[in-house]
Each structure stands twice: as structure tokens, then as C-alpha cells.
PDB file with SEQRES, HELIX, SHEET and CRYST1 records, atoms N, CA, C and O in Angstrom:
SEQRES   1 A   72  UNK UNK UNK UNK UNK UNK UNK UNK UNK UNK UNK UNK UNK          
SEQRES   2 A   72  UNK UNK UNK UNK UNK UNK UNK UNK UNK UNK UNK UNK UNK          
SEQRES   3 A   72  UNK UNK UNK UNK UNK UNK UNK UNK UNK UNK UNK UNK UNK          
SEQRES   4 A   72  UNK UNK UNK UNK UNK UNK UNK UNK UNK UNK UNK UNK UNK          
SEQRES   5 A   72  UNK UNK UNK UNK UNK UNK UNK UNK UNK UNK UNK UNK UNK          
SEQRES   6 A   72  UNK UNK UNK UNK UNK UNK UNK                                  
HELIX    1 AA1 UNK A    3  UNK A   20  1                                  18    
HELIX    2 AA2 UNK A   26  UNK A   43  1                                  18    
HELIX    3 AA3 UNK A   44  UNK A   48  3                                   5    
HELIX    4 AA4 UNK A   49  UNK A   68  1                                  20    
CRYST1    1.000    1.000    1.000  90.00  90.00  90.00 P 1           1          
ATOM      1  N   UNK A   1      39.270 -96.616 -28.030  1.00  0.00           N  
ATOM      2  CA  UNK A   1      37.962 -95.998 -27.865  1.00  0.00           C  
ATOM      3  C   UNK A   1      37.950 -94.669 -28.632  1.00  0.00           C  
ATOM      4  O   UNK A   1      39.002 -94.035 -28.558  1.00  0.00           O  
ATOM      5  N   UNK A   2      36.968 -94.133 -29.349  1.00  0.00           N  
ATOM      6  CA  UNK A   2      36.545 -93.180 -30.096  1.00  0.00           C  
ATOM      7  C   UNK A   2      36.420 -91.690 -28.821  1.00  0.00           C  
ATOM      8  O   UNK A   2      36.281 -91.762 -27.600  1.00  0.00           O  
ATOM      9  N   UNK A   3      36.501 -90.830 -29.437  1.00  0.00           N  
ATOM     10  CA  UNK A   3      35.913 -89.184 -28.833  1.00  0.00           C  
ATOM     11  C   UNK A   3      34.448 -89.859 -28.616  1.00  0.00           C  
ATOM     12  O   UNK A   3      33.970 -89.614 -27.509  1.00  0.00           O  
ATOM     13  N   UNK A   4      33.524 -90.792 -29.609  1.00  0.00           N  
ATOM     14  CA  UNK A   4      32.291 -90.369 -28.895  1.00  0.00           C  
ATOM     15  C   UNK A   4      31.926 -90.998 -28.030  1.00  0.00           C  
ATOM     16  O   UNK A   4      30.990 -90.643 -27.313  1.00  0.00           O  
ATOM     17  N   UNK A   5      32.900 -92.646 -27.804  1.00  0.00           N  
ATOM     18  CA  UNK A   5      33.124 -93.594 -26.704  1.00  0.00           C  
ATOM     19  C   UNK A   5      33.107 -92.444 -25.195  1.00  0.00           C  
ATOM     20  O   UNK A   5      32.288 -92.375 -24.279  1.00  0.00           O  
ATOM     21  N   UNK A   6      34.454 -91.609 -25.470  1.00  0.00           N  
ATOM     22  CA  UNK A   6      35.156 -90.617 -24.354  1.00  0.00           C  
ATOM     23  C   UNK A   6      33.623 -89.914 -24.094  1.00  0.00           C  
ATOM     24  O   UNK A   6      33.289 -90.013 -22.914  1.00  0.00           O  
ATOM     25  N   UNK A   7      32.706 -89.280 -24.889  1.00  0.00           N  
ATOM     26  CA  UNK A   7      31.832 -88.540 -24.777  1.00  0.00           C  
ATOM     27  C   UNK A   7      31.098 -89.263 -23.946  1.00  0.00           C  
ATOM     28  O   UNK A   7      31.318 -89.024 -22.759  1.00  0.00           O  
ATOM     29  N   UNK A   8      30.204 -90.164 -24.201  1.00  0.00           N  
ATOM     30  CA  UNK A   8      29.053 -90.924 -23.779  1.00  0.00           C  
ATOM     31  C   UNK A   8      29.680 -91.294 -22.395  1.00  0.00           C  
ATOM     32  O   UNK A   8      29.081 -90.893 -21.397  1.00  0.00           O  
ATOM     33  N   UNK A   9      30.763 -91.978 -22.246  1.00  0.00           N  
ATOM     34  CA  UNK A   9      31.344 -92.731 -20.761  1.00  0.00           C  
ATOM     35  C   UNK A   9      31.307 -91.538 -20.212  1.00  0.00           C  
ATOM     36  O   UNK A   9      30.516 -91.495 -19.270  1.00  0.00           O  
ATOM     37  N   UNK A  10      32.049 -90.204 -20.512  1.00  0.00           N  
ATOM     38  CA  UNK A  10      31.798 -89.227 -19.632  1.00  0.00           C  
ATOM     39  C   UNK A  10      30.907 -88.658 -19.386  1.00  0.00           C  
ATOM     40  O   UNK A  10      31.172 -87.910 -18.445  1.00  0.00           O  
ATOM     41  N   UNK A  11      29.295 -88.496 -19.903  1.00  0.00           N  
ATOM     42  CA  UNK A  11      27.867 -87.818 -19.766  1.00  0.00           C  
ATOM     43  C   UNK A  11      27.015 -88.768 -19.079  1.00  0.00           C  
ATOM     44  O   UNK A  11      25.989 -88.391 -18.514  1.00  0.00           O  
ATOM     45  N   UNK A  12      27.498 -90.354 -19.103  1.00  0.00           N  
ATOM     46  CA  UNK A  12      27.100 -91.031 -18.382  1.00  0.00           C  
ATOM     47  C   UNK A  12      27.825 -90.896 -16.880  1.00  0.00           C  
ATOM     48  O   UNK A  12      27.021 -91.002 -15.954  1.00  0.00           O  
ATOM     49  N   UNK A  13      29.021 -90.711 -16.549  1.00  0.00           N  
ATOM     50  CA  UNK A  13      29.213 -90.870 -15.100  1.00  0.00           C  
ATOM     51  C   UNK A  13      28.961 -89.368 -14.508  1.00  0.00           C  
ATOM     52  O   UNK A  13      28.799 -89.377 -13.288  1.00  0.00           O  
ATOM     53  N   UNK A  14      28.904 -88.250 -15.040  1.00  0.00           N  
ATOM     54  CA  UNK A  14      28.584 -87.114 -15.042  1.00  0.00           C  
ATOM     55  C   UNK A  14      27.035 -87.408 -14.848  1.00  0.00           C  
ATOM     56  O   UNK A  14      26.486 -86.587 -14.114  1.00  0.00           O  
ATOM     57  N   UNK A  15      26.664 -87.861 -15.078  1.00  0.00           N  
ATOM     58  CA  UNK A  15      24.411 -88.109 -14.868  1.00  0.00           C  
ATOM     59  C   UNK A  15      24.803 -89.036 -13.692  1.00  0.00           C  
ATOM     60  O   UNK A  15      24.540 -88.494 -12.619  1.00  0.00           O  
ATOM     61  N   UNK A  16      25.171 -89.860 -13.605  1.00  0.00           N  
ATOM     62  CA  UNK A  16      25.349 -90.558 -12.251  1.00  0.00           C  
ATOM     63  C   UNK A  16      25.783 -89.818 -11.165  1.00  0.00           C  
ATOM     64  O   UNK A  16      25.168 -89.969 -10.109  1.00  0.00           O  
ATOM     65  N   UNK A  17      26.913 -88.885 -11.214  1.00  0.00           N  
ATOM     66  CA  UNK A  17      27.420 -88.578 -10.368  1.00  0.00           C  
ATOM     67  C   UNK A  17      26.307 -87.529  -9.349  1.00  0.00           C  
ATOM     68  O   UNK A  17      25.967 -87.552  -8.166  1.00  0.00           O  
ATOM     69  N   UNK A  18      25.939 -86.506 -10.733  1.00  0.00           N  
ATOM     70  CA  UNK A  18      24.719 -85.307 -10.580  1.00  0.00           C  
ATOM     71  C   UNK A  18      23.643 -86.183  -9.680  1.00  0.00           C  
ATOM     72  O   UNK A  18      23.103 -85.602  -8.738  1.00  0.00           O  
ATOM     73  N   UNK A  19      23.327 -87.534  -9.940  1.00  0.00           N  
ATOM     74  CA  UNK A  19      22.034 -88.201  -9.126  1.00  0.00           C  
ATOM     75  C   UNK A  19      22.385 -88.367  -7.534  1.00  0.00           C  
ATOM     76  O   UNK A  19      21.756 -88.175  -6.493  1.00  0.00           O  
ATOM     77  N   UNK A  20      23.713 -88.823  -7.866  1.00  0.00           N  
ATOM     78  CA  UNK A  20      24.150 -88.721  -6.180  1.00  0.00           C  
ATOM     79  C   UNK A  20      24.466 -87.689  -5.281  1.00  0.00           C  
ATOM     80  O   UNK A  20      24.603 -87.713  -4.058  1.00  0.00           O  
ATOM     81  N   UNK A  21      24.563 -86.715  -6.158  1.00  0.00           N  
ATOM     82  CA  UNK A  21      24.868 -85.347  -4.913  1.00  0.00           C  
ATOM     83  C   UNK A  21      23.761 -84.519  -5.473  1.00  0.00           C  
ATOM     84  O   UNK A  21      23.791 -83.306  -5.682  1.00  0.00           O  
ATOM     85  N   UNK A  22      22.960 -85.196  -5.646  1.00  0.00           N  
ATOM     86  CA  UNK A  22      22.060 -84.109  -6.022  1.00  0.00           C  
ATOM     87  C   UNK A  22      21.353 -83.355  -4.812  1.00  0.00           C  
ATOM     88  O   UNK A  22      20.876 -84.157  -4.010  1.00  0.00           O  
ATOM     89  N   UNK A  23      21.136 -81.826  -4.427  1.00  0.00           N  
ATOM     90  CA  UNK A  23      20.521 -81.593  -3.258  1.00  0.00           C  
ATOM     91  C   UNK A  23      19.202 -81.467  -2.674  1.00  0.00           C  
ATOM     92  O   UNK A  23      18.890 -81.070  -1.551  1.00  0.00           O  
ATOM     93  N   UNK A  24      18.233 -82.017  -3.961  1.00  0.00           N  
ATOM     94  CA  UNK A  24      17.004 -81.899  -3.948  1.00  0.00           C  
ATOM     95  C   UNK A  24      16.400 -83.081  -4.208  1.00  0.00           C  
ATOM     96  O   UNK A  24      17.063 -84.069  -4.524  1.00  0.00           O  
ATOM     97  N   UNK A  25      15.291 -83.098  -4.121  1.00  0.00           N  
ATOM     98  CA  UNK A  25      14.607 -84.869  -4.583  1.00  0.00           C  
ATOM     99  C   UNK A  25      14.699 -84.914  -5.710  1.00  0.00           C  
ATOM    100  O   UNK A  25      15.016 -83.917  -6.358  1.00  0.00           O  
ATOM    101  N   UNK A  26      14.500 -85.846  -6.148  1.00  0.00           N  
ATOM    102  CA  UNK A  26      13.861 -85.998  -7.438  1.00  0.00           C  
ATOM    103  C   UNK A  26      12.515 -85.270  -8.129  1.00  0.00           C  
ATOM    104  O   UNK A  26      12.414 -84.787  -9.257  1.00  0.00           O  
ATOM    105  N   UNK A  27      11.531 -85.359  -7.072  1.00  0.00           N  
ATOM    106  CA  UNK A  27      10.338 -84.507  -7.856  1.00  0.00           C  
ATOM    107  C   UNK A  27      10.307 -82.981  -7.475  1.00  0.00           C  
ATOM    108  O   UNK A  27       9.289 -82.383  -7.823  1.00  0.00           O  
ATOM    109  N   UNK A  28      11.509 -82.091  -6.651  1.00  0.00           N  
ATOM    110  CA  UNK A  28      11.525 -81.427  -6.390  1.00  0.00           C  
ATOM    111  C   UNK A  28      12.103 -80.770  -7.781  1.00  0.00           C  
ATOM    112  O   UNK A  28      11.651 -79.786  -8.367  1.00  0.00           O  
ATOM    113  N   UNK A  29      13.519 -81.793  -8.241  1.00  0.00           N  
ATOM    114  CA  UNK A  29      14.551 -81.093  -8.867  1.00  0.00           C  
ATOM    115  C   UNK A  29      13.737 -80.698 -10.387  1.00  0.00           C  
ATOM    116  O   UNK A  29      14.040 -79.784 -11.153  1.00  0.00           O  
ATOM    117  N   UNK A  30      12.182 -82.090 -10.597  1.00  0.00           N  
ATOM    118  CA  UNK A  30      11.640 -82.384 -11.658  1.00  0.00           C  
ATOM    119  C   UNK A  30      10.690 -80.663 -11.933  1.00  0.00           C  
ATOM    120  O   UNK A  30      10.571 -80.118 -13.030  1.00  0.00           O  
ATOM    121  N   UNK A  31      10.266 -80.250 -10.904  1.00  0.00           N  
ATOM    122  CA  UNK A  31       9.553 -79.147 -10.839  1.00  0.00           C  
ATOM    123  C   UNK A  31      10.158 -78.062 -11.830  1.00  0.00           C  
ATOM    124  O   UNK A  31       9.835 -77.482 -12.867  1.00  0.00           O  
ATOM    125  N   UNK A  32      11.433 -78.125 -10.746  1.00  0.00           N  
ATOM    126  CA  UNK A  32      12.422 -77.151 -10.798  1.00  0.00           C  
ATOM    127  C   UNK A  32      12.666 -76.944 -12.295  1.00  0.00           C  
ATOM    128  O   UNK A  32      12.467 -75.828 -12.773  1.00  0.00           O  
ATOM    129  N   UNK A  33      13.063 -77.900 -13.016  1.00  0.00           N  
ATOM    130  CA  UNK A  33      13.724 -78.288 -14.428  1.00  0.00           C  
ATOM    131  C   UNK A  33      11.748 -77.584 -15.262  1.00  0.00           C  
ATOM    132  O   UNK A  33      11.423 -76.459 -15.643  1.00  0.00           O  
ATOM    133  N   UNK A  34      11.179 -78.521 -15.225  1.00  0.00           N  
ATOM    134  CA  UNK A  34       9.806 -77.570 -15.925  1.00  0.00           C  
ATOM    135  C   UNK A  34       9.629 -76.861 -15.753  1.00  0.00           C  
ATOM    136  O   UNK A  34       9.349 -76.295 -16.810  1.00  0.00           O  
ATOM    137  N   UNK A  35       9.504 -75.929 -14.597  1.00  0.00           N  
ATOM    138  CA  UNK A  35       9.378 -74.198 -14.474  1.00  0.00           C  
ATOM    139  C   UNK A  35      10.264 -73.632 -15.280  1.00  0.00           C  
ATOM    140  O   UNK A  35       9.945 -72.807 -16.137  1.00  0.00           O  
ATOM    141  N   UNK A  36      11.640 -74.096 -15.036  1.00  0.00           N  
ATOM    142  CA  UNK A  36      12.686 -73.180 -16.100  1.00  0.00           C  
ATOM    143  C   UNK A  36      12.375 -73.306 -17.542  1.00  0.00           C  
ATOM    144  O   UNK A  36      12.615 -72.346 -18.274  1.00  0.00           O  
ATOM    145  N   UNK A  37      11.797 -74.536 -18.090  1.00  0.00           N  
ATOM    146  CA  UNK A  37      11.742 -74.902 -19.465  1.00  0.00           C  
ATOM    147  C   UNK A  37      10.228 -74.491 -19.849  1.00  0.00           C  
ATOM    148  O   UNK A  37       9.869 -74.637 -21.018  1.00  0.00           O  
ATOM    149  N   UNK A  38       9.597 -74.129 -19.164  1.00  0.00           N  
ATOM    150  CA  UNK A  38       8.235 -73.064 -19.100  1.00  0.00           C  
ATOM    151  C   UNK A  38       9.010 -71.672 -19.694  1.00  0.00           C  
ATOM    152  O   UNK A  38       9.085 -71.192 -20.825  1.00  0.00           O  
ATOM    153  N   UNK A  39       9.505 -71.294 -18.479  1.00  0.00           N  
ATOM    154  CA  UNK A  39      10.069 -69.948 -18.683  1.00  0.00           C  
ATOM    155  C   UNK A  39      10.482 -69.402 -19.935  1.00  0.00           C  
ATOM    156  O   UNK A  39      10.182 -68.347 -20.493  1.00  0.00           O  
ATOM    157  N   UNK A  40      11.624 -70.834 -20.425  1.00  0.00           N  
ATOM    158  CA  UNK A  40      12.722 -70.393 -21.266  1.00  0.00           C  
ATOM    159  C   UNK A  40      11.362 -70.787 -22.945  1.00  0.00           C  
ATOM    160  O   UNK A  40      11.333 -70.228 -24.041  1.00  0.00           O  
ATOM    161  N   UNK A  41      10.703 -71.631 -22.538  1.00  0.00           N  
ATOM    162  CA  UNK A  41       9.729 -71.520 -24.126  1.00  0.00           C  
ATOM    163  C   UNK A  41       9.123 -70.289 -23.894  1.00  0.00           C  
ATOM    164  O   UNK A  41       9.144 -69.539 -24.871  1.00  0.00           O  
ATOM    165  N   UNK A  42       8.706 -69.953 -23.107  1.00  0.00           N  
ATOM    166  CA  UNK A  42       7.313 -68.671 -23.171  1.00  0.00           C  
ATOM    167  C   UNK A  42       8.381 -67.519 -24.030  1.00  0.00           C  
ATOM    168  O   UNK A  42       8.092 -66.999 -25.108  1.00  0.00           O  
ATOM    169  N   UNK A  43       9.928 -67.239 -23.091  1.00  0.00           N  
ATOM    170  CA  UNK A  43      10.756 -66.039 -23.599  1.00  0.00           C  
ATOM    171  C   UNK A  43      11.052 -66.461 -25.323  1.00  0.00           C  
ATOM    172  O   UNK A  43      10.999 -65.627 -26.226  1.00  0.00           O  
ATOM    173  N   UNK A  44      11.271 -67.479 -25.462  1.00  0.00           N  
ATOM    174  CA  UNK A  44      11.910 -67.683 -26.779  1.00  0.00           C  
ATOM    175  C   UNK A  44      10.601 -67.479 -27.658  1.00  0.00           C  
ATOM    176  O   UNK A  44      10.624 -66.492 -28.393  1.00  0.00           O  
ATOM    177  N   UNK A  45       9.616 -68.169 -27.680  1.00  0.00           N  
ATOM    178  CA  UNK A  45       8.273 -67.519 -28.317  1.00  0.00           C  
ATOM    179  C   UNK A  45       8.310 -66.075 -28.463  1.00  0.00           C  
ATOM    180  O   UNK A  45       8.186 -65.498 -29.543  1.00  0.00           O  
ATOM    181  N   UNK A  46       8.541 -65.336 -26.992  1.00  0.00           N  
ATOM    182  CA  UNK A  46       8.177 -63.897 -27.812  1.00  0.00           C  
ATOM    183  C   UNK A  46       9.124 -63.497 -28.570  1.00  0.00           C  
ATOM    184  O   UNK A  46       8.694 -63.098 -29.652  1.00  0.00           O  
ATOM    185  N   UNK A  47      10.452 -63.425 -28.432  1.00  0.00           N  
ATOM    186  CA  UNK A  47      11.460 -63.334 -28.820  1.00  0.00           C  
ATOM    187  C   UNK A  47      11.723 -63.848 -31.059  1.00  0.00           C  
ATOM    188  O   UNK A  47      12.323 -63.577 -32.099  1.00  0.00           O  
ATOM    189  N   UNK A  48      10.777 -64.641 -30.453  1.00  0.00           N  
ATOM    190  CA  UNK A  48      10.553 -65.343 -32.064  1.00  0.00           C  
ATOM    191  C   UNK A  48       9.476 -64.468 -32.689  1.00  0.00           C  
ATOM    192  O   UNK A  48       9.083 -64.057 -33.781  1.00  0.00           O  
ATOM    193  N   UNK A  49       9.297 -64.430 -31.776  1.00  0.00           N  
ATOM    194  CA  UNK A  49       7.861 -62.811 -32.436  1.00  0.00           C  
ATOM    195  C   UNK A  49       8.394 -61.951 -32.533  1.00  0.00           C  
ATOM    196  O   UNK A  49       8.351 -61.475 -33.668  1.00  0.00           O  
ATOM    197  N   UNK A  50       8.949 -61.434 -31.840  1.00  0.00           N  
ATOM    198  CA  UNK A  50       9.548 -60.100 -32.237  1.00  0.00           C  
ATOM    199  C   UNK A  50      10.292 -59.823 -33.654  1.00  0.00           C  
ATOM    200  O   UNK A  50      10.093 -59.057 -34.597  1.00  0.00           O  
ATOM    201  N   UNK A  51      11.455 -61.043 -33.267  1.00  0.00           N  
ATOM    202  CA  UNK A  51      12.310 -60.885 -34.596  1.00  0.00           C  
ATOM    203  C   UNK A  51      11.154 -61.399 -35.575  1.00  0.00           C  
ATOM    204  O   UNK A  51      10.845 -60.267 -35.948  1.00  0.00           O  
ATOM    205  N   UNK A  52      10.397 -62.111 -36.182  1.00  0.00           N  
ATOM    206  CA  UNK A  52       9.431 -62.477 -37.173  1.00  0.00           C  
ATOM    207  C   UNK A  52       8.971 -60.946 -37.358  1.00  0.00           C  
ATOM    208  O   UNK A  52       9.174 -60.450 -38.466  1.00  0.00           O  
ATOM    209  N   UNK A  53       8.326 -60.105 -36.293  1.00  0.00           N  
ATOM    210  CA  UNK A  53       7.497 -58.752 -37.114  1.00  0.00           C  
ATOM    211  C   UNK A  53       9.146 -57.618 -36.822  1.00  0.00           C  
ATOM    212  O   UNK A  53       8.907 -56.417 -36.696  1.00  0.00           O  
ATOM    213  N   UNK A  54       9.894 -57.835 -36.781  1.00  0.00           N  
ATOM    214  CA  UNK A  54      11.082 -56.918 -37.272  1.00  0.00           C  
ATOM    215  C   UNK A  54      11.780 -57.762 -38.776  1.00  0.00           C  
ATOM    216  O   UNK A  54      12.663 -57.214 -39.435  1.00  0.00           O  
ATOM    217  N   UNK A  55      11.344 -58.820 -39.059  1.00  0.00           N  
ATOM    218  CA  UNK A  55      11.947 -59.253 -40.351  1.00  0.00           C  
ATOM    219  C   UNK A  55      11.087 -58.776 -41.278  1.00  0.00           C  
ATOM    220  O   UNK A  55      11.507 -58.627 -42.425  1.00  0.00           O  
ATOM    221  N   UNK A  56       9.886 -58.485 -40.994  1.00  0.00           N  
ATOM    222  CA  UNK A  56       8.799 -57.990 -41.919  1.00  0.00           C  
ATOM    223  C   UNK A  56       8.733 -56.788 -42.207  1.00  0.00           C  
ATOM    224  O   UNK A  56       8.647 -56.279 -43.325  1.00  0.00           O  
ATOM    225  N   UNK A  57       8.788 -56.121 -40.821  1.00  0.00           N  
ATOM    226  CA  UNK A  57       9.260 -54.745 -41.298  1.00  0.00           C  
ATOM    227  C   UNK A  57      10.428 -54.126 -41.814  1.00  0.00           C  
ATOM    228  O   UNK A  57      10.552 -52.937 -42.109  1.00  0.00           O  
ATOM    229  N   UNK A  58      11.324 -55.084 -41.905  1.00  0.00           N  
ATOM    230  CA  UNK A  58      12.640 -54.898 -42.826  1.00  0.00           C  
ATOM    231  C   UNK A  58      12.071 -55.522 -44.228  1.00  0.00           C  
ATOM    232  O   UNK A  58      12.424 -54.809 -45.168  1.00  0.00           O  
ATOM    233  N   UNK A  59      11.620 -56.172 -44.466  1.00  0.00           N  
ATOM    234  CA  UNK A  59      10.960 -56.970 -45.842  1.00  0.00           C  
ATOM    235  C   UNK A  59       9.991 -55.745 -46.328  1.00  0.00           C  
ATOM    236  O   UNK A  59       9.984 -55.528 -47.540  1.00  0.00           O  
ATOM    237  N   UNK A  60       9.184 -54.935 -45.504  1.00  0.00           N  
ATOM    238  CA  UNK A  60       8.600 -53.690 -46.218  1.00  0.00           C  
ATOM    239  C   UNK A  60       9.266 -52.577 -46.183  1.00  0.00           C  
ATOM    240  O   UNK A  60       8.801 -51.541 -46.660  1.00  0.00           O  
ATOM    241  N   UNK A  61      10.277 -52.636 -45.694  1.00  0.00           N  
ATOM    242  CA  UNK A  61      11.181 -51.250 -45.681  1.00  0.00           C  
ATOM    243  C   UNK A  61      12.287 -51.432 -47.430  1.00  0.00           C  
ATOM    244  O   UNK A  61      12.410 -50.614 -48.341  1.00  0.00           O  
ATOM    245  N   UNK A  62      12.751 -52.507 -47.311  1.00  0.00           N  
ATOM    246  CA  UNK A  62      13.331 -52.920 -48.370  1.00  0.00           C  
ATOM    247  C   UNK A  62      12.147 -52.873 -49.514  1.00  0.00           C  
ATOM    248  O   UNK A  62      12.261 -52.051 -50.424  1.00  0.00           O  
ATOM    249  N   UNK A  63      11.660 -53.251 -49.494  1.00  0.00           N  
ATOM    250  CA  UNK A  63      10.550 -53.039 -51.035  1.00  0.00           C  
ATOM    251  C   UNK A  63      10.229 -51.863 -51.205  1.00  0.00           C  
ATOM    252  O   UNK A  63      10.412 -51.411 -52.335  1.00  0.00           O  
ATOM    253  N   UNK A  64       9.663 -50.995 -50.186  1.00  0.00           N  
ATOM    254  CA  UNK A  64       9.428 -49.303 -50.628  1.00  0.00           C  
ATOM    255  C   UNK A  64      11.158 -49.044 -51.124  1.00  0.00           C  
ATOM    256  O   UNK A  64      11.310 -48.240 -52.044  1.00  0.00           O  
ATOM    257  N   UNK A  65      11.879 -49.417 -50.789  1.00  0.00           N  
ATOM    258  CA  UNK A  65      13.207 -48.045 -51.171  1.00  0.00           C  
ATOM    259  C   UNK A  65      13.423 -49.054 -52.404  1.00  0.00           C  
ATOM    260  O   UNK A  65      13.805 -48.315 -53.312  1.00  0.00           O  
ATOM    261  N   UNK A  66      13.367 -50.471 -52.931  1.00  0.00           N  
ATOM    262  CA  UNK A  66      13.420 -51.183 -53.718  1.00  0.00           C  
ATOM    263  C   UNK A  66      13.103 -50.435 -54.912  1.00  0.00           C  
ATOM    264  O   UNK A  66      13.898 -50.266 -55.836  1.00  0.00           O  
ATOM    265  N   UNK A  67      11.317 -49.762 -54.853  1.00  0.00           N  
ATOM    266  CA  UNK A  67      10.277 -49.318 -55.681  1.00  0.00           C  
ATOM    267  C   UNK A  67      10.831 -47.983 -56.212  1.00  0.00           C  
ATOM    268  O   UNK A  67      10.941 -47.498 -57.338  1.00  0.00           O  
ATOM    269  N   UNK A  68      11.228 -47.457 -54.596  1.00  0.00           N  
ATOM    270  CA  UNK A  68      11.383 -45.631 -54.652  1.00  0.00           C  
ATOM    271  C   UNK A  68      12.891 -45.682 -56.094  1.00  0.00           C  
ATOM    272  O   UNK A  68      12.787 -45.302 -57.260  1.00  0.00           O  
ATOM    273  N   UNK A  69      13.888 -46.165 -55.538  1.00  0.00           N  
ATOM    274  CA  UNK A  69      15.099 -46.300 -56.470  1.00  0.00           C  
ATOM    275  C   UNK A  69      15.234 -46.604 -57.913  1.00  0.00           C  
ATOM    276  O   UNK A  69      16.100 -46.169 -58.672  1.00  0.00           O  
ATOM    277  N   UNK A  70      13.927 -47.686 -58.278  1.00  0.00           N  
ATOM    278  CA  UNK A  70      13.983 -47.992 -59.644  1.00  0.00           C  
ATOM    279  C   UNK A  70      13.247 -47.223 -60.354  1.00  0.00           C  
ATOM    280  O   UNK A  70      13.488 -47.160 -61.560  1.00  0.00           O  
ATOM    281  N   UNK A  71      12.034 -46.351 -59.722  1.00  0.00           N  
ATOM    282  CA  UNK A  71      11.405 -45.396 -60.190  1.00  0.00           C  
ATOM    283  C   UNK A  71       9.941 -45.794 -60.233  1.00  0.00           C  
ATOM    284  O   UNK A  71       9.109 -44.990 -60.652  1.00  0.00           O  
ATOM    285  N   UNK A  72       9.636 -46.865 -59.864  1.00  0.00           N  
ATOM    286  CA  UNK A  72       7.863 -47.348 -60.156  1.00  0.00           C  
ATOM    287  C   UNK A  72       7.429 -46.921 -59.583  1.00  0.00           C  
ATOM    288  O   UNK A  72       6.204 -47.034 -59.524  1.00  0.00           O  
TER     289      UNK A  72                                                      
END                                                                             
């Protein structure tokens, strides 16, 4: 058997196992899992904003001293 044989047999009895001791229902745990993945898109969005208008303002910081240095 392959590493990805070893992989899959183990993420499969690992998902089985998680279903059986799981301590919540199913549509409880389902909530649970979308609120966090709410959460975690809304943070990463801004986060993607941020760095996007700090790459820009490094992209205009670099062109003025670009300009200032060569003399134009």
C-alpha cells in the first residue's frame, strides 16, 4: 500500500471515528462548522483588504522614491 493508501484509510477511519463520539448532533455540529467558516471568510476578506491597500501604498511609495532618485 502507498503513503496515499496510509493517508485516505487513515482520514477515513478518523471521519468515522469523529461521527461516533461526536458530542453534538449533527445539525448542531453543522451550525457550529458555518458560523466558524462565516467568521473565518468575513476575517480573511478584511485581512485581504488590508494587505491589497498596504501593497499599494508600498507600490506608490516605491515609485515616488523610484522618480525622486533618477531625477524626473
Amino acid at each position: 500500500m502507498t503513503y496515499a493508501g496510509y493517508f485516505i484509510s487513515g482520514a477515513a477511519i478518523g471521519a468515522a471515528l469523529g461521527v461516533l463520539f461526536a458530542p453534538k448532533a449533527g445539525r448542531e455540529t453543522r451550525e457550529q462548522m458555518n458560523s466558524w467558516l462565516k467568521d473565518k471568510r468575513e476575517k480573511s476578506r478584511i485581512e485581504y483588504q488590508a494587505m491589497k491597500e498596504a501593497l499599494e501604498t508600498g507600490r506608490k511609495t516605491f515609485r515616488a522614491k523610484e522618480k525622486e532618485l533618477s531625477g524626473v
